[in-house]
C-alpha positions in Angstrom: -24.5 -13.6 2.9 -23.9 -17.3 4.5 -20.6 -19.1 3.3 -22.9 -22.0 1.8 -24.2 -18.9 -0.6 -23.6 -18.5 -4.0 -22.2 -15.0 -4.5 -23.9 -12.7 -6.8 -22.7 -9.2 -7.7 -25.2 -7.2 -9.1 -23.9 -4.6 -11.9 -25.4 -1.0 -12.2 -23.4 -0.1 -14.9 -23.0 4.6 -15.4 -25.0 5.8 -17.8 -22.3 8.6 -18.8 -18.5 7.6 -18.8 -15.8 9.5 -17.7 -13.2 7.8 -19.7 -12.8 10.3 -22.8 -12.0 13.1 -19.8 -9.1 11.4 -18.7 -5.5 12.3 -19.9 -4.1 9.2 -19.8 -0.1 11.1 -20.8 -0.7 13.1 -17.5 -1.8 11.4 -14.9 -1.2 12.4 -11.0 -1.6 10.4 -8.7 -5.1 9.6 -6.5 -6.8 12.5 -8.7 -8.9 10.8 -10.9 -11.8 7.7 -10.6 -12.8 5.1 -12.6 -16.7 4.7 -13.4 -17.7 2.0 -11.1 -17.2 0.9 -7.4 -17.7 -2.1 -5.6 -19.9 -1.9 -2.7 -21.2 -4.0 0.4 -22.7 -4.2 3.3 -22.4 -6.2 6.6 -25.2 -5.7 8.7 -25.5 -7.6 12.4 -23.3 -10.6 11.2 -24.1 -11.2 7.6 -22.7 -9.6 4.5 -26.0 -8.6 2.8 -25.1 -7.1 -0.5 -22.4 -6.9 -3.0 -22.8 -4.8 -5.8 -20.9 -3.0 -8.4 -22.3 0.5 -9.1 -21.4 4.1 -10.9 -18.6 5.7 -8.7 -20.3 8.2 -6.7 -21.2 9.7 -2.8 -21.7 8.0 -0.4 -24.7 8.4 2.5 -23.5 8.4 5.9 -24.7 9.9 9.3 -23.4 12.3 11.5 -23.5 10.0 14.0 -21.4 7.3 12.4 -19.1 5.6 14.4 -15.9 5.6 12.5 -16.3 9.2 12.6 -15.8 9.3 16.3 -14.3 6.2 17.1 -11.9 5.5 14.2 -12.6 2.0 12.7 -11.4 2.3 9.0 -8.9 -0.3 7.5 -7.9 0.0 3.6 -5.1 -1.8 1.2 -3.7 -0.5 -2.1 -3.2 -3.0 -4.9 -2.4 -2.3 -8.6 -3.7 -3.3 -11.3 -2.0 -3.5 -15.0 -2.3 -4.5 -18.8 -0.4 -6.6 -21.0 0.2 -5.5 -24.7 -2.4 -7.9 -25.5 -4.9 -6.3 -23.6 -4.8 -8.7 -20.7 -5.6 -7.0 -17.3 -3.4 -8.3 -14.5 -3.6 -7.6 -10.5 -0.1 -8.4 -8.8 -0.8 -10.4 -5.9 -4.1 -9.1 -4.5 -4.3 -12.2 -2.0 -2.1 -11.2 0.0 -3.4 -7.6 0.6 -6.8 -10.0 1.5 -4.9 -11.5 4.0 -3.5 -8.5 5.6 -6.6 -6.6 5.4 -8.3 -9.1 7.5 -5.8 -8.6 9.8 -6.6 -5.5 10.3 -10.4 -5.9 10.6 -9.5 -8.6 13.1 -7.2 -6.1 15.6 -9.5 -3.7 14.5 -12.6 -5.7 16.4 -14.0 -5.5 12.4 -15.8 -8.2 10.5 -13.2 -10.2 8.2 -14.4 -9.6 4.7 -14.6 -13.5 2.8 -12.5 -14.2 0.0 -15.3 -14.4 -2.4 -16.5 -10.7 -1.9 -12.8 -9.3 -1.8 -11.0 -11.4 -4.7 -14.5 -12.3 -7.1 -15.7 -8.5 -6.8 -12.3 -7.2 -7.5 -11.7 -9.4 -10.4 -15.4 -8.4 -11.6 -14.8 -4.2 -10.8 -11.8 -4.7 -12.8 -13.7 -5.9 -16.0 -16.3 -3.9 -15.6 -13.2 -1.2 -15.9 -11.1 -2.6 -17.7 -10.7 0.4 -20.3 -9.4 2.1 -17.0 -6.2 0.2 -16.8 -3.7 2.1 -18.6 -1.2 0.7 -20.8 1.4 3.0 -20.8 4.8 1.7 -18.6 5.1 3.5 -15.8 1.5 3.9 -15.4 -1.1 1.4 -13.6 -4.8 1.0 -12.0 -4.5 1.8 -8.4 -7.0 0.0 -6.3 -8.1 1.1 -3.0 -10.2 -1.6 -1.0 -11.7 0.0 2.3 -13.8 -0.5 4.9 -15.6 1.5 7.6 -18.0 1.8 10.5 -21.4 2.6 10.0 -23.5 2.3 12.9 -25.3 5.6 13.4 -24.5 5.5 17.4 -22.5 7.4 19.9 -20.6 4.9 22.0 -17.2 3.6 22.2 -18.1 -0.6 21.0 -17.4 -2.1 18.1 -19.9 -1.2 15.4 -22.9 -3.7 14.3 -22.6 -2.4 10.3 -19.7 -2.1 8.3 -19.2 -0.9 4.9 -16.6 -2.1 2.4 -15.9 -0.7 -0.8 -13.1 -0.5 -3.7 -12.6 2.1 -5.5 -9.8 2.4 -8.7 -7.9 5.4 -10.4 -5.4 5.6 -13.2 -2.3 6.7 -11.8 1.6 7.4 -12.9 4.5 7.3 -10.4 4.0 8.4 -6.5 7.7 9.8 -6.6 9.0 11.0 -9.7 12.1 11.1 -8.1 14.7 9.8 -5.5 13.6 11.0 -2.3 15.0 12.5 0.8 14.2 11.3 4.8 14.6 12.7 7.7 15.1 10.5 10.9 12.8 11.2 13.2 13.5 10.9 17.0 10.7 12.6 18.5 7.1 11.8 17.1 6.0 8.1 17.2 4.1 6.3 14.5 3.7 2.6 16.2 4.5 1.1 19.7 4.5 -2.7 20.6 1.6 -4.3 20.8 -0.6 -1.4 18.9 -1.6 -1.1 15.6 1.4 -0.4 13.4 1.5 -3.6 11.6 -2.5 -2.9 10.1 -3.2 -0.6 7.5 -5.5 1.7 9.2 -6.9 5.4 8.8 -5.4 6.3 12.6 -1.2 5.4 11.1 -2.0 7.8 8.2 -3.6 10.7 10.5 -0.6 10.9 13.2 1.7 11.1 10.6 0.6 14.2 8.8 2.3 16.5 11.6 5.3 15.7 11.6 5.7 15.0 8.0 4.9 18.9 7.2 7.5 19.3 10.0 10.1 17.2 7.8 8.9 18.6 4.5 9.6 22.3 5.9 12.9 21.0 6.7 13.6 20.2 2.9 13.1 16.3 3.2 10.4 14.2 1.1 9.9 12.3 4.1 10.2 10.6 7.6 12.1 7.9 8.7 10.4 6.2 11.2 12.4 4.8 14.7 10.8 3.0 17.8 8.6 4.5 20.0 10.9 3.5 23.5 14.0 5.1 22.4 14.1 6.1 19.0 16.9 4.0 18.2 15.8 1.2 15.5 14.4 2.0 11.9 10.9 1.1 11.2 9.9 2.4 7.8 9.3 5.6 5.6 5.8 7.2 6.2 4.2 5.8 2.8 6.8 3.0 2.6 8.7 0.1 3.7 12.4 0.2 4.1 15.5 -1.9 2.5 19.2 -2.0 2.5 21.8 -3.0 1.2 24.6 -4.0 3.5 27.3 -5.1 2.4 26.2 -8.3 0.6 22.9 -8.4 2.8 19.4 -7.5 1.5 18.2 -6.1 4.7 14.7 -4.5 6.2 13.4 -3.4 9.6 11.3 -6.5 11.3 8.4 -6.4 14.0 4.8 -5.7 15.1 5.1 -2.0 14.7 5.8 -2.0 11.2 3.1 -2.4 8.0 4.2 -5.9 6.1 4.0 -4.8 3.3 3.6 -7.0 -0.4 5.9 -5.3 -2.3 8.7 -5.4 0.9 7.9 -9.4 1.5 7.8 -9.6 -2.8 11.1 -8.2 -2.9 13.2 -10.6 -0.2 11.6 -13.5 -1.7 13.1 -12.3 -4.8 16.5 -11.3 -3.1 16.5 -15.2 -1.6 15.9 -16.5 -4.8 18.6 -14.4 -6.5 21.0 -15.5 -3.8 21.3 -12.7 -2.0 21.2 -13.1 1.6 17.9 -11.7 2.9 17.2 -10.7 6.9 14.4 -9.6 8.4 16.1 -8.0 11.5 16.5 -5.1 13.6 17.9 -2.4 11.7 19.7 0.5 14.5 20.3 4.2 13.1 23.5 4.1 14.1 24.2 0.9 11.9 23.1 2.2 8.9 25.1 6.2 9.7 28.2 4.5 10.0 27.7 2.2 6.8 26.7 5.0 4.9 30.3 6.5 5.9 31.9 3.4 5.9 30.5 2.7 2.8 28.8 -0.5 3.3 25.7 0.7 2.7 25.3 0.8 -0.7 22.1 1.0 -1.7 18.7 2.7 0.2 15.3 2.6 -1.0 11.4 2.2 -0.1 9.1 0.1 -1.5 5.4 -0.1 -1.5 2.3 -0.3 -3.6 2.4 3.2 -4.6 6.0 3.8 -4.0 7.1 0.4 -6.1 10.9 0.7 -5.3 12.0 4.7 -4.6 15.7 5.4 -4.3 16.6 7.3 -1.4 19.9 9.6 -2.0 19.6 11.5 1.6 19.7 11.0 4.9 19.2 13.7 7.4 19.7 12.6 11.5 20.5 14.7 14.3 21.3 18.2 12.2 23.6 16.1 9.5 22.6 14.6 6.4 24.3 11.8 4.9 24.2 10.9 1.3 23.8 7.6 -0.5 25.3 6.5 -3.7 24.9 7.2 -6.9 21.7 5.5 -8.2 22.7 4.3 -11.2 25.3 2.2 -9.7 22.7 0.6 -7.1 23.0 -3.2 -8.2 20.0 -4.9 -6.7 17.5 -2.4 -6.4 17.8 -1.4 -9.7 17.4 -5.3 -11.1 14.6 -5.8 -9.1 12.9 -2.7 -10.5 13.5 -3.7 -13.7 12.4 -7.4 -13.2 9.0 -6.4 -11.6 8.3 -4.1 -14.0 8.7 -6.6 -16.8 6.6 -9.2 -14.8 3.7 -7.3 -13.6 3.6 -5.7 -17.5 3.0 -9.5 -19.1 6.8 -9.1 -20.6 8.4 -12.3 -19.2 7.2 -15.3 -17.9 5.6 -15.3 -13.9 7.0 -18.5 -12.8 5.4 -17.6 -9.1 1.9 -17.1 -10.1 1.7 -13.1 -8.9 -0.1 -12.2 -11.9 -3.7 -12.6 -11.1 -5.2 -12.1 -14.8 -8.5 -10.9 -15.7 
């Protein structure tokens, strides 16, 4: 497809729906798809198809590149409904914009606006009885795309598939959680691929997680791959802080800029809160939480949405926030995105993308 075409999304619609399966007072998390999926192809230059069709398998040879070569970007949106009815998408522009990105360090084609933000707004009606209403609950959404060329060969692919899937999902963390700092395994170096949302971040990081989780902790802290000194985020999350009257998270190439992280200073600026973008040193934030300027810890993200942290463990020693229902900011942001991305009060940013 040229840019001087008109795009046209072709609709297979299932001819058996899933929807009466689904518990919609139980959901977990990534377990269950919606009906339909959005699918197209890029082919030697052109994006050749666009089409929305029953959720299903996909074809693929055992020869495909991203098998062996690992080019495979994704995003995660969310999707929710107003009690009218209306379906909303919180700020799916910007995951566009980073996910380009990615296909752009990832020597992958950039996926135009049209195909991303028109088929996601068109999967999304064609789904619409997925969205759940309940608060607490929302669609996740799951663009991707992926190598396809059926050839041995380290170069960048001629075909591409990109695709978005959706499931109704409740909370990732029912809970506060727990990190461990780590100081051995790296996630990211300087002038890698730590700021792009891509398969490879996700892989290296299941090792030393289990390592973490067998410790006791929910998760890792990430530090900097030369000397494990600075903070770069959680392993399914971006980081904040509170300290003192500073709203405060970990800057830099390494680290995944993420919507919900850049969503929140913006709102911390606008609040009045003095909001920096800055290196953030372990040691800094040990002796704040024992000095007691830290106040208030937490990761944010598209599945994480804001999740209090109430432990730290670094070097053999854990160190333990405060109480969470004390935790000014964080808590009033919670509260404020939840009533915006749920229709409640008025968006006078323009976030809500409405279907």
């Amino acid at each position: 497809m040229s840019a001087t075409e008109q795009l046209s999304i072709r609709v297979e619609p299932t001819q058996q729906s899933r929807l009466s399966q689904v518990d919609f007072n139980n959901l977990k998390f990534g377990q269950i798809m919606s009906d339909h999926m959005l699918v197209a192809e890029y082919n030697h230059g052109q994006w050749v198809d666009v089409s929305i069709v029953p959720y299903g398998n996909l074809f693929i040879s055992p020869s495909m590149s991203s098998l062996h070569y690992g080019q495979a970007i994704f995003e995660g949106i969310k999707g929710y409904k107003f009690a009218d009815g209306t379906v909303s998408i919180f700020r799916p522009d910007k995951n566009w914009e980073r996910f380009n990105k990615s296909a752009v360090r990832l020597q992958m084609p950039e996926v135009p606006e049209e195909i991303f933000m028109d088929g996601l707004k068109k999967l999304l009606d064609v789904d619409r009885d997925w969205v759940p209403s309940k608060e607490g609950t929302s669609l996740y959404i799951r663009p991707f795309m992926f190598a396809t060329e059926a050839a041995l060969g380290v170069h960048p692919s001629v075909s591409y598939k990109f695709l978005i899937i959706t499931c109704p999902v409740g909370a990732y963390y029912s809970k506060p959680i727990s990190l461990k700092v780590e100081t051995y395994y790296t996630r990211a170096a300087e002038g890698g691929v730590g700021f792009s949302k891509n398969a490879g971040n996700y892989a290296l990081s299941l090792y030393p997680t289990q390592l973490a989780n067998d410790e006791g902790y929910d998760q890792i802290m990430w530090t900097d791959a030369k000397e494990h000194k600075y903070i770069e985020e959680a392993g399914t999350a971006n980081l904040i802080f509170r300290i003192g009257d500073s709203i405060i998270t970990p800057h830099g190439d390494t680290i995944l800029h993420g919507v919900t992280r850049r969503t929140i200073m913006e709102l911390a600026e606008k609040w009045g809160y003095k909001a920096e973008q800055r290196k953030v040193s372990v040691q800094e934030l040990i002796d704040g939480i024992k000095a007691g300027t830290v106040s208030e810890a937490f990761a944010a993200g598209t599945a994480a949405t804001i999740t209090h942290i109430d432990r730290i463990g670094y070097e053999g020693q854990d160190y333990h926030l405060p109480p969470v229902e004390g935790r000014e900011f964080s808590n009033k942001v919670l509260d404020y995105l939840n009533q915006l991305r749920y229709g409640k009060i008025e968006d006078p940013f323009g976030w809500n993308f409405t279907i």
